[in-house]
DSSP file (Angstrom, degrees, kcal/mol; ACC not computed):
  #  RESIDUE AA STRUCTURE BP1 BP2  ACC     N-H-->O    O-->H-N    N-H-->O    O-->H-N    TCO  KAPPA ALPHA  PHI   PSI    X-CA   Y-CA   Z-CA
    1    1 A X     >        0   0    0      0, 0.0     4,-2.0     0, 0.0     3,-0.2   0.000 360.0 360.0 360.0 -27.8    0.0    0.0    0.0
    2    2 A X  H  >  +     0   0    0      1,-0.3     4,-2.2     2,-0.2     5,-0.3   0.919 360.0  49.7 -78.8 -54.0    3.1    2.3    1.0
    3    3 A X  H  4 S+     0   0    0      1,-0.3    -1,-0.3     2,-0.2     4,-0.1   0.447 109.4  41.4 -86.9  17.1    4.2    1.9   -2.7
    4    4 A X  H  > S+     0   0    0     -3,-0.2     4,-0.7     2,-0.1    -1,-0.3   0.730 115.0  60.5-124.2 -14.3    1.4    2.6   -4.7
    5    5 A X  H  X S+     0   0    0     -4,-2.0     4,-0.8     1,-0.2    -2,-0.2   0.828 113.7  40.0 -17.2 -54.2    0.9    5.8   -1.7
    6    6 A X  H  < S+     0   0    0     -4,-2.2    -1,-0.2     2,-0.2    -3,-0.1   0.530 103.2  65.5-103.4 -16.2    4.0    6.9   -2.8
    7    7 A X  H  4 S+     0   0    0     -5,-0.3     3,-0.2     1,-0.2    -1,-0.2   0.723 106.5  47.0 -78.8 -37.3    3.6    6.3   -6.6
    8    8 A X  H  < S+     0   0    0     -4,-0.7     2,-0.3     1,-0.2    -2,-0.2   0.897 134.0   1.4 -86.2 -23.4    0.8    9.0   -6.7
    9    9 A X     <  +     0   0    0     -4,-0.8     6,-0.5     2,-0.1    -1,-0.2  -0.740  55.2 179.8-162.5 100.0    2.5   11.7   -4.8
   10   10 A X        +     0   0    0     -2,-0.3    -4,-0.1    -3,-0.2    -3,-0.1   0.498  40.2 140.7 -91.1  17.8    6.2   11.2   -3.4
   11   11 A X     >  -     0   0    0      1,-0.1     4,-0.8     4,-0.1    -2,-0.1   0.019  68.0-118.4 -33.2 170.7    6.3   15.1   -1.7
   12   12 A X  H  > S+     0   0    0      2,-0.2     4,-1.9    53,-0.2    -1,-0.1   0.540 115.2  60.3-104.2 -17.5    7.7   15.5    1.2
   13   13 A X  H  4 S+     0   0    0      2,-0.2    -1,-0.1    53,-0.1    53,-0.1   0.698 111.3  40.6 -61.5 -33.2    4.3   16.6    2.6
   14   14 A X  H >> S+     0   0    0      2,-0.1     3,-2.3     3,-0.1     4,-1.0   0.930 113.0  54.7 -71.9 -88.3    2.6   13.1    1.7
   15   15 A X  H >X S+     0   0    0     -4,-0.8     4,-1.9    -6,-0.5     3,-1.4   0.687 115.4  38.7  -9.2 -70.3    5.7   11.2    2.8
   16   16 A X  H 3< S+     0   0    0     -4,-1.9    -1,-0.4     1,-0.3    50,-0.1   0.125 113.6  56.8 -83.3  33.8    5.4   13.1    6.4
   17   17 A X  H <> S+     0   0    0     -3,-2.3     4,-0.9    -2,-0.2    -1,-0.3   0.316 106.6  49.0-125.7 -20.4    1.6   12.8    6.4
   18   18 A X  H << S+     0   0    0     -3,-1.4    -2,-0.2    -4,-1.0    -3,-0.2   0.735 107.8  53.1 -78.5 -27.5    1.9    9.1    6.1
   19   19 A X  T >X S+     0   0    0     -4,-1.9     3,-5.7    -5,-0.3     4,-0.6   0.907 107.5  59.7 -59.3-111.7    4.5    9.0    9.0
   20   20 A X  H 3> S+     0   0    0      1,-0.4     4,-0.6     2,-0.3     3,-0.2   0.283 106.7  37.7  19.3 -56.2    1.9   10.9   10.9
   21   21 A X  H 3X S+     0   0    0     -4,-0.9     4,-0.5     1,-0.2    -1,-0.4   0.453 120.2  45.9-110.3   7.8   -0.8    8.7   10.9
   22   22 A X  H <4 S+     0   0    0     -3,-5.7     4,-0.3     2,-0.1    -2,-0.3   0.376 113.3  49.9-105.7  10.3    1.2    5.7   11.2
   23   23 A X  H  X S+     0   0    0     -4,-0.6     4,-2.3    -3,-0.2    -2,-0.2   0.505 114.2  51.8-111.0 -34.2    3.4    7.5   14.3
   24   24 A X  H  X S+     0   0    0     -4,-0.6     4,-4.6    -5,-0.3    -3,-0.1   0.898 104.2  53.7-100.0 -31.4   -0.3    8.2   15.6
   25   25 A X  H  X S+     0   0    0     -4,-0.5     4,-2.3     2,-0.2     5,-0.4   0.954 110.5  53.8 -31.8 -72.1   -1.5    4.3   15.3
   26   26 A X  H  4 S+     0   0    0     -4,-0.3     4,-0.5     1,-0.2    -2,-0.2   0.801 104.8  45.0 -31.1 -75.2    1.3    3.8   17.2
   27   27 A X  H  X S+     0   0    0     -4,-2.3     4,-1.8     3,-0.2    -1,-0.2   0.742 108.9  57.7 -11.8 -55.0    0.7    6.1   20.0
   28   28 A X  H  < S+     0   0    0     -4,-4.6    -2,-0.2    -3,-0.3    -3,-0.2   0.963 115.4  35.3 -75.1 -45.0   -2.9    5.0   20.4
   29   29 A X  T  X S+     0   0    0     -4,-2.3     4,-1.0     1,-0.3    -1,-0.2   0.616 114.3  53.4-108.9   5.1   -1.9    1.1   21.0
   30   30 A X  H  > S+     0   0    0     -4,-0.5     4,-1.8    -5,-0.4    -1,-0.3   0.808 110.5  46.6-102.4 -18.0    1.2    1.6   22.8
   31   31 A X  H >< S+     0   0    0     -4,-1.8     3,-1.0     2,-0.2     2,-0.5   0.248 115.2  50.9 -69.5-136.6   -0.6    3.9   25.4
   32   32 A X  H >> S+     0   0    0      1,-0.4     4,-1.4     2,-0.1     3,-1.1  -0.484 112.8  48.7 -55.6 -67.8   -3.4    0.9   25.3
   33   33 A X  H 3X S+     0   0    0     -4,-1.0     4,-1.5    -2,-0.5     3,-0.5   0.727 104.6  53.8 -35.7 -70.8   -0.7   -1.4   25.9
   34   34 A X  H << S+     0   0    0     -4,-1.8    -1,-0.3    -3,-1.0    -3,-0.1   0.620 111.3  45.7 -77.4 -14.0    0.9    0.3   28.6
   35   35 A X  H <4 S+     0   0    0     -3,-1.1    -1,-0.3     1,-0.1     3,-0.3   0.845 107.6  61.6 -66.8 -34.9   -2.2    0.4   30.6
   36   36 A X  H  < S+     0   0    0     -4,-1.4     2,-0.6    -3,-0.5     3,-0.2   0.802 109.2  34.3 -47.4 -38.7   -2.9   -2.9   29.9
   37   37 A X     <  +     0   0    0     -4,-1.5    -1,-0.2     1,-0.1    -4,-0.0  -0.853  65.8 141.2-116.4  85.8   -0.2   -4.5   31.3
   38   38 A X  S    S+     0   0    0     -2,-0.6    -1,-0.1    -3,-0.3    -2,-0.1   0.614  71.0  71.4 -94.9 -22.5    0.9   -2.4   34.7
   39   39 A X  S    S+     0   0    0     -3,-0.2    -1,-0.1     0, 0.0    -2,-0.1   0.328  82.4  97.9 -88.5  16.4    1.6   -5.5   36.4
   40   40 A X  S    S-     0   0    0      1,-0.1     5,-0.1     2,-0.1     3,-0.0  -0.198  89.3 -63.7 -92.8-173.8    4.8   -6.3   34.3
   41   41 A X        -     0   0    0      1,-0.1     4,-0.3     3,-0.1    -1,-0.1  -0.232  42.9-126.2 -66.3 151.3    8.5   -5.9   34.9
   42   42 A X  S >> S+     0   0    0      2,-0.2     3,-1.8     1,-0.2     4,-0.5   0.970 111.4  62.7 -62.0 -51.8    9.8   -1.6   35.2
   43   43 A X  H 3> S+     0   0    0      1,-0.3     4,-2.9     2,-0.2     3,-0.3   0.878 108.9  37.8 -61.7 -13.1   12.5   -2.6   32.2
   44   44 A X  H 3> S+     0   0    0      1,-0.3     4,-0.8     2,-0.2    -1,-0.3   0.493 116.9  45.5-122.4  13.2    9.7   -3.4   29.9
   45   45 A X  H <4 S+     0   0    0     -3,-1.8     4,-0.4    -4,-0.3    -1,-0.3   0.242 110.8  54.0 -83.6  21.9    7.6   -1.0   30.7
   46   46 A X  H  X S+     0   0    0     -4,-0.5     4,-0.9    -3,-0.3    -2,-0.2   0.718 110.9  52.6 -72.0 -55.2   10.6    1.6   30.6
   47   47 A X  H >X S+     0   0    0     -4,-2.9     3,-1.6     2,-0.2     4,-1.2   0.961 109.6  44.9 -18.5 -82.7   11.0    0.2   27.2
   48   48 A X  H >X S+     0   0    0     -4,-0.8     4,-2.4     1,-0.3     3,-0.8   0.939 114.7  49.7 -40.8 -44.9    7.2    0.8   26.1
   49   49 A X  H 34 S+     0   0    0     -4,-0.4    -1,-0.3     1,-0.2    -2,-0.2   0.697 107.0  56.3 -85.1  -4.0    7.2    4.0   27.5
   50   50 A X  H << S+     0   0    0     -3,-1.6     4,-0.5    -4,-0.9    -1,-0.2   0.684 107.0  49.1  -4.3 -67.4   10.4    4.7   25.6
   51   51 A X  H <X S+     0   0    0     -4,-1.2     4,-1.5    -3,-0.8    -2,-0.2   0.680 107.0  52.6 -90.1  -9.1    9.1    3.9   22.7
   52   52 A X  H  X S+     0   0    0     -4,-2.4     4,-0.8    -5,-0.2    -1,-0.3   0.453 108.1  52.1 -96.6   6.2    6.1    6.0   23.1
   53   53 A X  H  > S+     0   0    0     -5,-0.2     4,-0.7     2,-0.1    -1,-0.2   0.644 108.0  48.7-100.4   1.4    8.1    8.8   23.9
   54   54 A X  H  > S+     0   0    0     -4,-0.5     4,-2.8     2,-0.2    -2,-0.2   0.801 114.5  53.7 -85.5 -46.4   10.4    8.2   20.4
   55   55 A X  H >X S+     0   0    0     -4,-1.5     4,-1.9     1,-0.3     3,-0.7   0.975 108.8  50.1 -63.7 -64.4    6.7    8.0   18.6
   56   56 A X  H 3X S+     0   0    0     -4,-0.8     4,-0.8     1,-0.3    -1,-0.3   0.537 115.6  36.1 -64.4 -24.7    5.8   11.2   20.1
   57   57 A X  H 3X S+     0   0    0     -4,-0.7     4,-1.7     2,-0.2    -1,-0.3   0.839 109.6  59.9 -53.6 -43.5    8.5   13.1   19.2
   58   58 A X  H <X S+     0   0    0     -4,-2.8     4,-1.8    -3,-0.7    -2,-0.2   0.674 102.9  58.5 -65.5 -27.7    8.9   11.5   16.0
   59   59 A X  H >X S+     0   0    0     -4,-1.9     3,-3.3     2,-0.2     4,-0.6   0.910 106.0  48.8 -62.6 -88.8    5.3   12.9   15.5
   60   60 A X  H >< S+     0   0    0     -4,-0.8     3,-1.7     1,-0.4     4,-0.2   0.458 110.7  51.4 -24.7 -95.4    6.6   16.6   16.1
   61   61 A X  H >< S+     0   0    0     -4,-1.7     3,-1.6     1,-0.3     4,-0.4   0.492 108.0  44.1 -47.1 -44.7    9.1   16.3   14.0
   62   62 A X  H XX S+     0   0    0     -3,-3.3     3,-1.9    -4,-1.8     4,-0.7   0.885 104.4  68.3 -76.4 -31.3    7.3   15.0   11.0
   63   63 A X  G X< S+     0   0    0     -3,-1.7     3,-1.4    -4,-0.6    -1,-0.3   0.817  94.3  59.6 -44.1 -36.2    4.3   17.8   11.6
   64   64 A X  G <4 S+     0   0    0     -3,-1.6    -1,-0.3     1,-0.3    -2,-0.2   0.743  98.9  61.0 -87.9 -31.1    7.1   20.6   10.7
   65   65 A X  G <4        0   0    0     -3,-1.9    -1,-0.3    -4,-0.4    -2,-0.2   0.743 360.0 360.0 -49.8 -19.6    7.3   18.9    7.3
   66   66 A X    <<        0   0    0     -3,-1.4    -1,-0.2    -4,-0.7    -2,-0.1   0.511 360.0 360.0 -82.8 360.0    3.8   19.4    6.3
């Protein structure tokens, strides 16, 4: 799907609007995640929340392409 996305409009404004809503996907089910599971080990939920703070950055950045 990514390549036939990218086949119709490779800007750099599609490109970071596709980031975006796959950066926000991301967000929504690793916060799901990390409520789900509270009762797990600190490293792996230091991890998740790691990675939801990399998502959430990664979002700001890509917003400044658009």
């Amino acid at each position: 799907m990514i390549n036939l996305k990218t086949l119709r409009d490779k800007s750099s404004s599609h490109m970071a609007e596709m980031l975006i809503q796959g950066s926000t996907m991301g967000i929504i089910d690793m916060t799901k995640k990390i409520k789900e599971y509270q009762g797990v080990e600190k490293e792996t939920l230091d991890l998740a929340n790691g990675l939801l703070q990399f998502e959430q950055k990664s979002l700001d950045e890509y917003k400044e392409l658009l």
